[in-house]
N, C-alpha and C positions, 0 to 999 in steps of 0.2 A: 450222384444225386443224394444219396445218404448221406454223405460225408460234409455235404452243403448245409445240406438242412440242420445235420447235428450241431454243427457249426454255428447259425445264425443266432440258440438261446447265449452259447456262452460270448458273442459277438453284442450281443445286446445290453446282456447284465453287465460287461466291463465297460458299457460307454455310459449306463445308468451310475455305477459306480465312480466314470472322470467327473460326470456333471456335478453329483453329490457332494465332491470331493471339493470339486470349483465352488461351489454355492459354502461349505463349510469353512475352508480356507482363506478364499478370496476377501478382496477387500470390499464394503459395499459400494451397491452401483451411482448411490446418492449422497452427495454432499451431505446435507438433515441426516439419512442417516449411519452415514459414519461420526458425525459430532454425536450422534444418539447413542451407538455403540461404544461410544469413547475409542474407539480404533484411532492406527496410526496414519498420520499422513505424511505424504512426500515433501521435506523441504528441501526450498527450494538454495538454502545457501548454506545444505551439508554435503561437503566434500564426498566423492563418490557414490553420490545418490543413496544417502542415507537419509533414516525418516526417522525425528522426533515424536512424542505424544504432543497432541493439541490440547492445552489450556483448556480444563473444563472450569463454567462460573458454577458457583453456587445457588443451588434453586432459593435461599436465603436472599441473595444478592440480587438476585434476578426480582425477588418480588419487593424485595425495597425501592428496589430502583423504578418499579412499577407504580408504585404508592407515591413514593417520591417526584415523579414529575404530573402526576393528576394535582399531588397538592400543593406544586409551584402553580399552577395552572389555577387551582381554584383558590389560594393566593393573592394572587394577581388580578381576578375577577374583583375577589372583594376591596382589597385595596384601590380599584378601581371605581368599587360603588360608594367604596366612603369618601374619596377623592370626591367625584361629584355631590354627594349629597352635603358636603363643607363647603364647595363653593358655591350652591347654592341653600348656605345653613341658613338663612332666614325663611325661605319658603318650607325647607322641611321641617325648622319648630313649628310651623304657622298650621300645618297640619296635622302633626303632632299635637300639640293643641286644639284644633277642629276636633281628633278623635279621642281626646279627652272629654272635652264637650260634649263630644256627640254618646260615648261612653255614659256618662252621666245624667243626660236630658234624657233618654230613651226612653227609661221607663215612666219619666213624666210627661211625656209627648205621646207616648203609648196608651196612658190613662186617659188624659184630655181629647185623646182621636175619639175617644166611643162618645161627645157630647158634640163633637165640633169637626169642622172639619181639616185635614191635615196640616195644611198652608197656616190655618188659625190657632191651629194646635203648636205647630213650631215656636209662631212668633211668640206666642201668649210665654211658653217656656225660658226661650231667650229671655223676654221680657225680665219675668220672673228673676232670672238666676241674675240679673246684670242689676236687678235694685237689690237684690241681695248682698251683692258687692259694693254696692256704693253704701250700703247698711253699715256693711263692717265696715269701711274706710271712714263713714263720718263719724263713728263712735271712736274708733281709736283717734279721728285729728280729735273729738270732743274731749277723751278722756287726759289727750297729752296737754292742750291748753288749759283744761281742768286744772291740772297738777303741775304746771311747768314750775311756777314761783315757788313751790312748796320744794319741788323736786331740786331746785338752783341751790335753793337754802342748806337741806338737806345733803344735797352733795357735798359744796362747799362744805360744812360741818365733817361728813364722812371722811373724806380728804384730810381734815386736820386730824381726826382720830387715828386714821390710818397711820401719818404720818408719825405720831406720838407712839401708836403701836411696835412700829417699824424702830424706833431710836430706841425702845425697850431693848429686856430680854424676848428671845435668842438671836436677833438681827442685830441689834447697835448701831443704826446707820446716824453718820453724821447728822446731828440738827441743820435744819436748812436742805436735806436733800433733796424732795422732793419740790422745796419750791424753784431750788437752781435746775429741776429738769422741766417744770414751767417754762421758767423764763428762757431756758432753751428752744423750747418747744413756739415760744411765742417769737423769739429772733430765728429761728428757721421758717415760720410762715409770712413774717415779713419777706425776708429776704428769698422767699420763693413767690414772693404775691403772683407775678408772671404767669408762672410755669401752673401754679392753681387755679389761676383764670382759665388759660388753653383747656386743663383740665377740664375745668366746669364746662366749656365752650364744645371741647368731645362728649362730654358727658349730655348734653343738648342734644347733640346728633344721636347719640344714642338712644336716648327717651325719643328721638322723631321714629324710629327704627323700634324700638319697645311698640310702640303705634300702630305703626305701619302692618307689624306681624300679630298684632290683638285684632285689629279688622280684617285681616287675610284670613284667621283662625273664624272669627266670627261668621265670614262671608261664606269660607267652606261647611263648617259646622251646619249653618243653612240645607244646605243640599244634600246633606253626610245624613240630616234627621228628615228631610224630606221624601228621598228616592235614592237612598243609601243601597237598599236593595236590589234596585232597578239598576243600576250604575254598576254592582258586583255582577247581576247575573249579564248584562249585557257585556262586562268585559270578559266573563267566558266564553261566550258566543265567538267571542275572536279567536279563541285556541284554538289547535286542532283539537278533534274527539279525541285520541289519545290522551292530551293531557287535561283535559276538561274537570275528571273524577278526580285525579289528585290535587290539583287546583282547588277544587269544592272544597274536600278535606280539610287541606292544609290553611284555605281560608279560615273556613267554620273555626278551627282549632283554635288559629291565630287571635280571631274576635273574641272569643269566649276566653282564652286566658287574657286577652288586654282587657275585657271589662271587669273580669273577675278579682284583675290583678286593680285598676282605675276604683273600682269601688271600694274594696277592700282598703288600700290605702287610706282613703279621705274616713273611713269610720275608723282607722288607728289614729292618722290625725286628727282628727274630731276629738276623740278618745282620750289622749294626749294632752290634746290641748287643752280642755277640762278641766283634767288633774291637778296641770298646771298653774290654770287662773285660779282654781280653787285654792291650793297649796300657798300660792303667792297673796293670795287675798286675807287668806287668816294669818298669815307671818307680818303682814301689813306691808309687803315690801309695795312701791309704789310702779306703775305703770303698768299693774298686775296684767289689765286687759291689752296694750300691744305685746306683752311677752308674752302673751298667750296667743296670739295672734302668731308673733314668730315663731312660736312652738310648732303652730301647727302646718306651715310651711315649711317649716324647713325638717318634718317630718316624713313628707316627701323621697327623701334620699336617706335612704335605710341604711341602721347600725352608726352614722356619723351626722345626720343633721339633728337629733333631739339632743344630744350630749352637748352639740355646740350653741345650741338657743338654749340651753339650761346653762351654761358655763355663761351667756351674757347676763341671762338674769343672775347670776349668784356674784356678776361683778358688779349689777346694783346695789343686788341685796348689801355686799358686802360695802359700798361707798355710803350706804344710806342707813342700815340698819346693824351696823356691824360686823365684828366675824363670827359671833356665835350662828347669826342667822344664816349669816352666807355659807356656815356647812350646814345647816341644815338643808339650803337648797341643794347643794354638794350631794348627799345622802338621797335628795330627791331624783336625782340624774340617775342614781345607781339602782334607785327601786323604780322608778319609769322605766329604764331600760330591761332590767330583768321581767317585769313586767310585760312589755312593750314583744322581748324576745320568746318569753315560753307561755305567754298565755293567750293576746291577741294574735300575733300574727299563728301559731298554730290552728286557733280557730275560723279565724274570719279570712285569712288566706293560703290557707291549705292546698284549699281545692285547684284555687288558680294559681299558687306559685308553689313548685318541688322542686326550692333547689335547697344545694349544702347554703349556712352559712358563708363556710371560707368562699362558696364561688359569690353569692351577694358580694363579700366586700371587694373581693378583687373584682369585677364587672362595676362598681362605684368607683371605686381609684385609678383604674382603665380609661371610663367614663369621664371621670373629672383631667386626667391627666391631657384628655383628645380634647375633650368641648368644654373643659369651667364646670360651671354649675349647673349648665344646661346638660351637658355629658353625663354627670355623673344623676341627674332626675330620671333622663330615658336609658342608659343604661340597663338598668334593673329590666324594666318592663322589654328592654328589647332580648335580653337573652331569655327570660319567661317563655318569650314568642317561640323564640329560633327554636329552642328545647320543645316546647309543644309541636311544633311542627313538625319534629324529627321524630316525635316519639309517632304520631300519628301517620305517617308518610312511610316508617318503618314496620307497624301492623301490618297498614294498610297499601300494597306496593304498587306501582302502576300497572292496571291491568290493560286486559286488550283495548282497542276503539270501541268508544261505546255506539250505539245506533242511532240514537237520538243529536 
């Protein structure tokens, strides 16, 4: 009985010490984690049941590859919303436009609410802005029939100087050159009469469709300044609570940089365009007030439309008034612009647009390369948005379901 019992401690410790033994040596009992241990496994097509190591990936690799198909994935989402919104690109300029509109009338439909009431507040604003447009279109047809005859003459004139200038020193071009690219120019529109008509005939359909989307904008705009609010809170009503709050956010965000970015712009273009009727008016170059008119549209599409409405007036200037004048307009492009880039827009658009330079212009040439000139307008204000939103959505993360 002694001899049993003595027996049983060292009978125990040696079967503590096989298990110990097993658990240290052994292989583990799971797939996960023997790939965890990086241990070996048994293959199955080495001769005598021999085992290679198994191919560890890299936790580098592993999390590219992670990133890497979220952003096939969101990708493809986008690509899918720009796909639709081009096939139907005239309904989305048309609202796009409503929320320029609406951008803009706001705060005069906001003032006119405390005398009137809302419905009469809209329209009176509509009203308002749409004889203000017909203001500047009758002045500039008034000012172009004003001047046409003077402007014929004058051309004509610039044209010959040109050409006199051109057979001087440093060009030397043969006399005669420019009228043989005339008469080129006038046997090429003959012999295209055709193909010009069709033109004009697409160009028809087009202004039906320029139309078409000025009343869609106009029809929206309506309702965008009437119960603009009602219409956002009620389409959050549709989310779930969860996504409710960052929705709010990312709205709120959204509105406040598109107006801030919408105002801003038209007081550069405003700005701009000033400088320019002014500038043009004491140089006398002629059709001062539509070049200022296109100055200030085509201001709209930053870093490359003010340079390109200044480079047409400086090819008036230069038919009509010379070339001493027409660098003067020259010199005018380059101080508008510098102008244009470190004084106005750090002020008056600051607040609603932080981005680099280089990213403005490539989102313009991105822009223009997908949509024309339409691309490269919303462009700009559409990465403003995206970037606002990101920044605020990144503060602010989604939180739990709210209760309400």
């Amino acid at each position: 009985m002694q001899h049993r019992s003595g027996s049983e401690p060292a009978r125990s410790s040696s079967i503590r010490r096989i298990r110990a033994g097993r658990r240290g040596t052994g292989a583990p009992r799971t797939a996960r984690a023997a790939w965890a241990a990086g241990g070996r496994r048994p293959s199955a097509g080495a001769p005598g049941g021999g085992s290679r190591e198994a191919p560890e990936i890299s936790p580098t690799l592993r999390l590219a590859a992670a990133y890497g198909w979220r952003l096939i994935v969101v990708g493809v989402v986008v690509y899918l919303i720009f796909a639709a919104l081009g096939r139907f690109h005239l309904v989305t300029l048309a609202v796009f436009l409503a929320l320029v509109v609406t951008a803009l009338l706001e705060p005069l439909v906001s003032v006119l609410d405390r005398w009137m009431p809302r419905s009469l507040a809209v329209v009176v604003g509509l009203l308002l802005a749409v004889l203000l447009l017909f203001a500047v279109l009758s002045l500039i047809g008034a000012n172009v029939a004003g001047e046409w005859d003077g402007l014929r003459r004058e051309f004509d004139g610039g044209v010959n100087r040109i050409g006199r200038w051109l057979e001087g020193p440093p060009f030397h071009l043969r006399p005669g050159t420019l009228a043989e690219v005339q008469a080129q120019v006038s046997r090429f529109v003959a012999s295209h009469r055709t193909t010009l008509i069709n033109t004009a005939l697409t160009g028809v359909g087009r202004l039906v469709a320029v139309l078409t989307v000025g009343v869609l904008a106009v029809f929206c705009s309506v309702f965008f300044l009437y119960s603009g609010d009602r219409m956002w809170t009620w389409f959050g009503g549709q989310l779930p609570l969860r996504s409710r709050r960052p929705v709010r956010l990312a709205g709120r965000a959204a509105w406040v940089t598109f107006t801030g970015y919408t105002r801003g712009i038209v007081v550069v273009a405003a700005t701009n365009a000033v400088l320019v009727g002014v500038a043009l008016f004491v140089l006398r170059v002629p059709l001062a007030v539509p070049l200022a008119v296109l100055e200030f549209f085509a201001a709209f599409i930053p870093l490359v439309g003010s340079p390109v409405a200044l480079a047409v007036a400086a090819v008036v200037a230069l038919a009509t008034r010379g070339p001493l004048v027409a660098i003067v307009v020259v010199l005018l492009i380059v101080v508008i612009g510098q102008l244009e880039g470190h004084v106005l827009h750090p002020l008056v658009m600051s607040r609603a647009v932080r981005l680099h330079p280089m990213v403005v212009a490539l989102s313009v040439i991105c822009g223009s390369v997908a949509a024309g000139v339409a691309g490269a307008v919303v462009a700009v204000p559409l990465v403003s948005v995206v970037w606002s939103v990101y920044g605020v959505l990144r503060v602010h993360p989604p939180a739990l379901p709210e209760s309400d």
